[in-house]
C-alpha positions as CSV (number, residue, x, y, z in Angstrom):
1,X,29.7,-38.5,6.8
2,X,31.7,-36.2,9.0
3,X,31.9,-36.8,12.3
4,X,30.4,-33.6,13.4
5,X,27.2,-34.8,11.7
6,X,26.6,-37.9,13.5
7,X,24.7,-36.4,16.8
8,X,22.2,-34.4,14.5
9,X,21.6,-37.6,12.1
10,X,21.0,-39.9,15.2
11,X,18.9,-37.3,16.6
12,X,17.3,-37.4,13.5
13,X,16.9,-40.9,12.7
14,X,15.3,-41.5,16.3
15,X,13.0,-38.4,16.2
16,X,12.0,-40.2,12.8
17,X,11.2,-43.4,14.2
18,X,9.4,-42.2,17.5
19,X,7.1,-39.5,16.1
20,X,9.4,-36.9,17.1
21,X,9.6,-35.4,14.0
22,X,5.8,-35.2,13.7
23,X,5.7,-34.1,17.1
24,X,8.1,-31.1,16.7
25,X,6.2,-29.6,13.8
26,X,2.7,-29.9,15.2
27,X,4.2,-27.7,17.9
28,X,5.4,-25.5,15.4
29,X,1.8,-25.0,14.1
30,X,0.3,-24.6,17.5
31,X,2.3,-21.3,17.6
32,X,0.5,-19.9,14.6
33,X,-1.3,-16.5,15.0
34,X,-4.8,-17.0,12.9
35,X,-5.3,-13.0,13.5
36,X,-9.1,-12.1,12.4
37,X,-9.1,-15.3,9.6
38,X,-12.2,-15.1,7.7
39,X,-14.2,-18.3,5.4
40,X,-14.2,-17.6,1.8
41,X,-11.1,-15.9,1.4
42,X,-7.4,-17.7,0.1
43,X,-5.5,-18.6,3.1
44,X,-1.8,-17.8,3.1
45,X,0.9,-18.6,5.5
46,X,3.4,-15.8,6.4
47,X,6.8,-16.9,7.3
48,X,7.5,-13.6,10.1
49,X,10.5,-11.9,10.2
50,X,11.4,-8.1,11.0
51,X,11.3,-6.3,7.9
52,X,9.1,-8.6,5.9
53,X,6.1,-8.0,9.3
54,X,6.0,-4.3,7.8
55,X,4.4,-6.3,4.3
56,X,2.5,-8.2,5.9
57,X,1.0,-5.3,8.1
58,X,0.1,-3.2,5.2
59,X,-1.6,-6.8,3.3
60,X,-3.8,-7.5,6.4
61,X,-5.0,-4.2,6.2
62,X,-5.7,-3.4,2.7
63,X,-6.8,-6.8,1.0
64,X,-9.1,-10.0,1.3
65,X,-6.6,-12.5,2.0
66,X,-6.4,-14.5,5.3
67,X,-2.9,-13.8,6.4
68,X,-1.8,-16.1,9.5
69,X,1.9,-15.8,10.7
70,X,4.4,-18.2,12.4
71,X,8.2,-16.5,13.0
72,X,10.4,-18.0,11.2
73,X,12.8,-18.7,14.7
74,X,10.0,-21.1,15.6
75,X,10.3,-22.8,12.5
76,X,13.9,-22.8,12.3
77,X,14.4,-24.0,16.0
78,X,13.3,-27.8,16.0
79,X,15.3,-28.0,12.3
80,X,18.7,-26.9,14.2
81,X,18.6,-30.4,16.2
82,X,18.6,-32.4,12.9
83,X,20.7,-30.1,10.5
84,X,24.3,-29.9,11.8
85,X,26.0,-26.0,11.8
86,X,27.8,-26.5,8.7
87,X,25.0,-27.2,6.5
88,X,23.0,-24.4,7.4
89,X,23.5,-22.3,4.2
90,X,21.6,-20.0,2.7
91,X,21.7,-20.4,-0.9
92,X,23.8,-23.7,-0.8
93,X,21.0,-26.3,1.3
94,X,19.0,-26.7,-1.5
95,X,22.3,-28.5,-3.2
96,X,23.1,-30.4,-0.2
97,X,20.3,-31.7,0.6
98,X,19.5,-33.2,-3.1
99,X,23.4,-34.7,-3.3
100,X,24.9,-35.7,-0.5
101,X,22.2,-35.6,2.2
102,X,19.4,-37.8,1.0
103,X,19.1,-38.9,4.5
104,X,18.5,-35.1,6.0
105,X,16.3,-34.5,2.9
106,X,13.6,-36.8,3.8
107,X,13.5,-35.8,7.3
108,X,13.1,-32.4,6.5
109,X,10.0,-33.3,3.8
110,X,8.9,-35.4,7.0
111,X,8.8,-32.3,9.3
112,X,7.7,-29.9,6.2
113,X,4.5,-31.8,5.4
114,X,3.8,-32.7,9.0
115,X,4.0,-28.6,10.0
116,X,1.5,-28.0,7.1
117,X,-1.1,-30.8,7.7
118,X,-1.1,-29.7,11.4
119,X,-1.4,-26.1,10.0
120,X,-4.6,-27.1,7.5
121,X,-6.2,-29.3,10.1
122,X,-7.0,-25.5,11.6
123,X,-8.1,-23.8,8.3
124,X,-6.9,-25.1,5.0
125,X,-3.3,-23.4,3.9
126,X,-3.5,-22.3,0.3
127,X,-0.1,-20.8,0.0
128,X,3.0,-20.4,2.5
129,X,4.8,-16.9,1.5
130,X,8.5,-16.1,2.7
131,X,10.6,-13.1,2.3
132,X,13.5,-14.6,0.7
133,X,14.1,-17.3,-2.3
134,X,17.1,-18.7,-0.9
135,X,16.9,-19.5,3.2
136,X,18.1,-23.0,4.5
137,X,15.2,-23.2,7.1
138,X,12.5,-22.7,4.1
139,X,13.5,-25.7,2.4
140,X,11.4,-27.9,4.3
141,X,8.2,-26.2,4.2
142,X,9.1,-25.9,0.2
143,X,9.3,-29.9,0.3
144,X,6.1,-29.8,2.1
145,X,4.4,-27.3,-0.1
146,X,5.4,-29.8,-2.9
147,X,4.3,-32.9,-1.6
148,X,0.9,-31.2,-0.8
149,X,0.5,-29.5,-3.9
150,X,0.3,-26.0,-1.6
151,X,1.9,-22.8,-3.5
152,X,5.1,-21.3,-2.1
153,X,5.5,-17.7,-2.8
154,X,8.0,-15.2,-1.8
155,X,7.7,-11.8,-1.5
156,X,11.5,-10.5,-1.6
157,X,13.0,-8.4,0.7
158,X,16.1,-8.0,-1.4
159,X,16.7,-5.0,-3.4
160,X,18.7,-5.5,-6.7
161,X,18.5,-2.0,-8.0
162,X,21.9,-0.9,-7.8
163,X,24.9,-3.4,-8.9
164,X,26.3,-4.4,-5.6
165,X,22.9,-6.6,-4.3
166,X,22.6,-7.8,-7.8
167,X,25.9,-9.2,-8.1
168,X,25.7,-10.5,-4.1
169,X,22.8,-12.5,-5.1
170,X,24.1,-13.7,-8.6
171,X,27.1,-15.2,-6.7
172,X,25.4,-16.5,-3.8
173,X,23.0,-18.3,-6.1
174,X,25.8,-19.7,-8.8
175,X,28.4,-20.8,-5.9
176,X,25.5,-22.3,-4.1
177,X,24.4,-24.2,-7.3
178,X,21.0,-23.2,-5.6
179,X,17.6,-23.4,-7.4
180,X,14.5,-21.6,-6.6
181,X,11.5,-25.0,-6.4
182,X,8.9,-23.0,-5.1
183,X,5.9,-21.2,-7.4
184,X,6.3,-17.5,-7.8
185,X,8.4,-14.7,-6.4
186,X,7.1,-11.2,-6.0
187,X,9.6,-8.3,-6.7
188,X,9.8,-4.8,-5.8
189,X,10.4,-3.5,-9.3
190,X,10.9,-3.9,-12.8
191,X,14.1,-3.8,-12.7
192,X,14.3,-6.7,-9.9
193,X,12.3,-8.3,-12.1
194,X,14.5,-8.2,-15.3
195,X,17.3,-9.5,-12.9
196,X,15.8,-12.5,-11.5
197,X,14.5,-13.6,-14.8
198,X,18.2,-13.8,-16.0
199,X,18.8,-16.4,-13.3
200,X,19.0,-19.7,-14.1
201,X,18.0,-20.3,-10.5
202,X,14.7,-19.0,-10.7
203,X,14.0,-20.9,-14.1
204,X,10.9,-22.2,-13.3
205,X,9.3,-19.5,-11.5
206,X,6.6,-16.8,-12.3
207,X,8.4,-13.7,-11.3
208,X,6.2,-10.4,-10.7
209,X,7.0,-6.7,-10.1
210,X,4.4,-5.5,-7.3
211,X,6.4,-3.5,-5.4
212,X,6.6,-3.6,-1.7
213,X,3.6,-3.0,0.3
214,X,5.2,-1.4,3.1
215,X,4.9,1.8,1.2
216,X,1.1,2.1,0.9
217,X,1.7,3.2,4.5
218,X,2.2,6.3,3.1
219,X,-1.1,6.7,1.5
220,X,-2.4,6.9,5.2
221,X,-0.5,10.4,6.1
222,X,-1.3,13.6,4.7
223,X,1.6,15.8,3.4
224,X,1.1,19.3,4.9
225,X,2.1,22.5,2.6
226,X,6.2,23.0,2.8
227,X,5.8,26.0,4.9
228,X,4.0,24.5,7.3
229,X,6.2,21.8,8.1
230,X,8.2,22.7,11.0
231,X,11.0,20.1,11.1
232,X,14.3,18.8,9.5
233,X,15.3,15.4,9.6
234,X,18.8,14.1,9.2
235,X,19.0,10.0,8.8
236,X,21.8,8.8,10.6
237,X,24.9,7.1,9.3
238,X,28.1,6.4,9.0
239,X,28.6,4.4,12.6
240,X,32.4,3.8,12.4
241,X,31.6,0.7,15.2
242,X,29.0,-1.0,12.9
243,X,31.9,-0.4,9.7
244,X,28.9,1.9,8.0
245,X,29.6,4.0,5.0
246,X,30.5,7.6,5.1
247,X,31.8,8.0,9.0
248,X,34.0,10.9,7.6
249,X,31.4,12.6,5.2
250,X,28.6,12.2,8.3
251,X,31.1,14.2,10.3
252,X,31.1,17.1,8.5
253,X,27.5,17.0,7.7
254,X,26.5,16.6,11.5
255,X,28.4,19.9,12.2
256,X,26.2,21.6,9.1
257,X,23.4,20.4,10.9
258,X,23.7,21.4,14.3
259,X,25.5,24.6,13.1
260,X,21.7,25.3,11.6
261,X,20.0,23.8,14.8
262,X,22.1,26.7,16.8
263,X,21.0,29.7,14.2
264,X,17.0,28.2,15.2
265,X,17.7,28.7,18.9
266,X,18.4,32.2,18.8
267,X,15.1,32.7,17.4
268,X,11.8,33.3,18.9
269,X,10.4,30.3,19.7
270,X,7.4,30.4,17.8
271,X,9.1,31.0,14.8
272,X,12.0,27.8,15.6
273,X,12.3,24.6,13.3
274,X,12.9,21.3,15.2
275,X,15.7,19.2,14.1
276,X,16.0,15.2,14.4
277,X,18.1,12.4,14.1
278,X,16.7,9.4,12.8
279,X,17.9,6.3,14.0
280,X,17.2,2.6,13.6
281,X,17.7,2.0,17.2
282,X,17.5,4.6,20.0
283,X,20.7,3.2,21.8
284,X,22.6,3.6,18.5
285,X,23.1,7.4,19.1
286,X,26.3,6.6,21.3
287,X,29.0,7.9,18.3
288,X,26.9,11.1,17.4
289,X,26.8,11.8,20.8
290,X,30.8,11.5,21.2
291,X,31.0,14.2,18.2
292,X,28.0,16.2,19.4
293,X,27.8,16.5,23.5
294,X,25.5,19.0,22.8
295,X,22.8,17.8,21.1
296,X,20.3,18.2,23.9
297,X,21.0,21.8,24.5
298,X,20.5,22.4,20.7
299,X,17.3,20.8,21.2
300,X,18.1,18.3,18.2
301,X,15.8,15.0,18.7
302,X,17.2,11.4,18.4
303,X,14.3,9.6,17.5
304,X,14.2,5.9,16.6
305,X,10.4,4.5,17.0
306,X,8.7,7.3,15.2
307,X,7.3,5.9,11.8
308,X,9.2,6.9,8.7
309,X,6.3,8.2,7.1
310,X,5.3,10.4,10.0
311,X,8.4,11.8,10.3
312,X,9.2,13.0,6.8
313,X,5.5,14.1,6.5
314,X,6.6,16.6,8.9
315,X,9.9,17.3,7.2
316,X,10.8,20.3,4.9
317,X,14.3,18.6,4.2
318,X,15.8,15.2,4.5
319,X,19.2,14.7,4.7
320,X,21.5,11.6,4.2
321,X,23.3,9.0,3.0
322,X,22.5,6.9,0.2
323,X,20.0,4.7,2.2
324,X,16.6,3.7,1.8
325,X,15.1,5.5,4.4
326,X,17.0,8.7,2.3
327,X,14.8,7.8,-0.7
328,X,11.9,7.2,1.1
329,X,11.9,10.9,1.1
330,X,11.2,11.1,-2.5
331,X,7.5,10.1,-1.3
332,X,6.0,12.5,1.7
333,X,6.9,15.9,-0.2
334,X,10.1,17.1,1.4
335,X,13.7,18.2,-0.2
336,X,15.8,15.6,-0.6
337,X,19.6,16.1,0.6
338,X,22.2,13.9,0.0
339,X,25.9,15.2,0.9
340,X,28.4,13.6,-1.8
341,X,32.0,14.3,-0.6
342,X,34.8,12.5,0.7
343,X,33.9,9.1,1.5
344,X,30.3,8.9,0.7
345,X,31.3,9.8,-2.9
346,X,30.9,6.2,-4.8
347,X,31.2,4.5,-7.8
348,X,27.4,5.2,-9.5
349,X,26.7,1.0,-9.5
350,X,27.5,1.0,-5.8
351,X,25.2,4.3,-5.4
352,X,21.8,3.8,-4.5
353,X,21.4,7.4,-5.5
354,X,24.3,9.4,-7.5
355,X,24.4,12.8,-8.9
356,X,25.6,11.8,-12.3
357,X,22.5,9.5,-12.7
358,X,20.4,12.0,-14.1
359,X,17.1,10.8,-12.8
360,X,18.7,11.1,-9.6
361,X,19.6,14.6,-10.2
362,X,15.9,15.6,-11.3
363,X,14.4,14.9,-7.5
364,X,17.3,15.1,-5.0
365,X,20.0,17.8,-4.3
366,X,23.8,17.0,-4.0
367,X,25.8,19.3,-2.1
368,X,29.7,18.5,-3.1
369,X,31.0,20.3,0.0
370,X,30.5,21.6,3.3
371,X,29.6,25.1,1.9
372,X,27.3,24.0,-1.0
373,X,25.4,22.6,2.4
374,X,25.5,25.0,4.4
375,X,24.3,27.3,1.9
376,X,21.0,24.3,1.1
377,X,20.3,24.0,5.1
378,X,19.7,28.0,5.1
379,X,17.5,27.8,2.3
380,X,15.7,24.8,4.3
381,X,16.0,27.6,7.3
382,X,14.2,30.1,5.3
383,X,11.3,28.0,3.7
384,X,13.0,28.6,0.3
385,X,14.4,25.0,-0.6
386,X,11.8,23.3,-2.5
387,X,11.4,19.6,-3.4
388,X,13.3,18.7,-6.4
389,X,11.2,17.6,-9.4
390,X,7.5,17.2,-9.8
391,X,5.5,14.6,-8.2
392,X,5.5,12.3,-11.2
393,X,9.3,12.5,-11.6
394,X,9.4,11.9,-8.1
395,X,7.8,9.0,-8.1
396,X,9.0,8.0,-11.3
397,X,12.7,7.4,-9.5
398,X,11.7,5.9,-6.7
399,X,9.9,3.2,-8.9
400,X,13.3,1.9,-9.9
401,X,13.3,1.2,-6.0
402,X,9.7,-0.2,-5.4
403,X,6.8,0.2,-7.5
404,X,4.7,2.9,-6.6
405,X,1.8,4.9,-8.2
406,X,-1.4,6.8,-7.6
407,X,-4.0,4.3,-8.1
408,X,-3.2,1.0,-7.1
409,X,-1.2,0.2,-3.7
410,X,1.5,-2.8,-3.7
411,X,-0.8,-4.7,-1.4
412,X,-3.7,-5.1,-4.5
413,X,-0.6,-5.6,-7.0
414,X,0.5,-8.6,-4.4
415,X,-3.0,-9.8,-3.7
416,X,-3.6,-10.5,-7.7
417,X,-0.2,-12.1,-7.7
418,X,-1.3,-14.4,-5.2
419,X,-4.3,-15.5,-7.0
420,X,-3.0,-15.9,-9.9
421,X,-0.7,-18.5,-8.8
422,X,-3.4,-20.1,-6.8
423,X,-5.9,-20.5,-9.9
């Protein structure tokens, strides 16, 4: 054992023989939010975290599961005094624990099962669900779900549409030696689907394509007529402080952009567009602000908390990087516009989005320069810039992403999942 282990395994070992362990993890349950739980429907147990809360939003309100939450910190937390730093892995615990750390293994099962009879003693757990196959905190309440013969599900956060995630996550999960033991995974796509079924990881699971159900939020905003929308929306990028793609390329598009923001203000006002920035956290706007001092006097928004759909519901044009929020656009009706020059022109498998991918080229517009945007954001001016592709195409592409369609939502898709792996 290395020496830096032997505080956490005494820890361990006395927490284990006074009921600490047992203690810790009915604590754990204490802090789970029951929200409006209801008898007669499959209850399952959502592991919180930022992104994954967005899910989980959209599956309390759209189907008939019971859909308590604990975050995953609280979880993590009493795990950190018994599991020294250098074991805390994702992708590699799993391993460790069924090698060389027998010991930390059946304390972990200890604190796993404990948490979950604590849980059921409340209202019975049917399945614990998790936004990730792989996280070093989850393997106890996999252990647990085990022992009690309770389903662990995941519904995946990760995106493996384009080649960089997919070969991330092949690596992570091959150098890791790392095997998935829980009961089913729940995928954005078909083509995340295809990919995890090629890895000997997830052998043993039932893998599903649902798509995520963050995206039926759409289905709650109506998509006014183009001309009628009175707003352009640039997502921002390329933070050369965070190391984010396309700092020169976001440059010369943020001068496009406020160059068309100016041409509004000498308008009347009834007749002006608004112009936003979209950022994923308001006090992020420091670098745009360095190029751009006058962003207030152009009246060009930074917004941060404004929903995604809400905003581009609003938008005739969207224009960015190769980002998700970029392709979100593909769903509330507006152009799509993203700039491919300098550095943000990339290799097609590192490309969530790329101009020669030709169903890429059927929904979104690639201006190659400065003037071929220039000339777009006047069209966008004058109402004339239409969205690329029909609605089927449209959603077609962004299907590779997360599967969408007009009749059933993610949430139902996930929902059926779920009961399927319970029965």
């Amino acid at each position: 054992m290395h020496i830096g282990d032997l505080p956490y395994a005494a820890l361990a070992t006395f927490d284990h023989a006074t009921g600490g362990i047992a203690r810790a993890a009915r604590a754990v349950a204490a802090k789970i939010d029951w929200y409006d739980w209801q008898p007669g429907r499959p209850t399952v147990l959502c592991l919180e975290r930022a992104l994954f809360n967005k899910d989980i939003a959209e599956l309390r309100k759209r189907t008939n599961l019971n859909l308590p939450g604990v975050h995953v910190k609280a979880v993590k937390l009493p795990q950190e005094k018994w599991v020294a730093p250098r074991w805390r892995r994702q992708s590699k615990l799993w391993h460790d624990l069924n090698t060389h750390l027998s010991r930390t293994r059946r304390h972990l099962e200890e604190f796993g099962v404990a948490f979950l009879e604590a849980a059921s003693a409340r209202h019975p757990i049917d399945a614990v669900a998790a936004a990730n196959t792989d996280y070093w905190q989850d393997e106890a309440l996999r252990m647990g779900c085990r022992k009690l013969r309770i389903a662990f599900v995941v519904l995946s956060r990760e995106s493996y549409g384009i080649g960089r995630g997919r070969d991330f996550v092949s690596k992570n999960y091959h150098d890791g030696h790392f095997y998935f033991d829980g009961t089913g995974c729940a995928v954005a796509s078909e083509t995340c689907r295809q990919f995890m079924l090629g890895q000997p990881a997830m052998r043993d699971a039932t893998i599903e394509a649902t798509g995520w159900p963050r995206y039926d939020a759409w289905r709650d905003y109506p998509k006014p007529e183009l001309a009628d929308r009175k707003l352009v929306t640039m997502m921002a990028y390329g933070d050369p402080a965070q190391l984010q793609y396309a700092a020169a390329n976001f440059r010369d598009v943020l001068q496009v952009f406020c160059a068309a923001a100016e041409r509004q203000r000498a308008l009347p006002a009834e007749r002006r567009l608004r112009f936003s920035i979209k950022m994923k956290k308001r006090n992020e706007d420091g670098y745009i602000r360095k190029l751009r001092p006058d962003l207030d006097s152009l009246g060009i928004d930074i917004v941060a908390d404004t929903p995604l759909p809400e905003l581009v519901t609003q938008s005739r044009a969207i224009i960015g990087y190769n980002t998700l929020a970029v392709l979100e656009g593909l769903l509330g009706g507006s152009a799509v516009i993203v700039p491919v020059w300098a550095d943000s022109d990339r290799d097609p498998k590192a490309s969530l989005l790329h101009p020669d991918n030709p169903a890429d080229a059927e929904v979104c517009y690639f201006p190659r320069s400065v003037d071929d945007l220039d000339i777009l954001m006047r069209q966008v001016e004058a109402g004339t810039l239409l969205p690329k592709g029909s609605p089927d195409q449209r959603l077609a592409r962004f299907s590779r992403h997360s599967l969408v369609d007009a009749e059933t939502t993610a949430s139902m898709r996930v929902e059926a999942f779920v009961r399927s792996l319970l029965s």
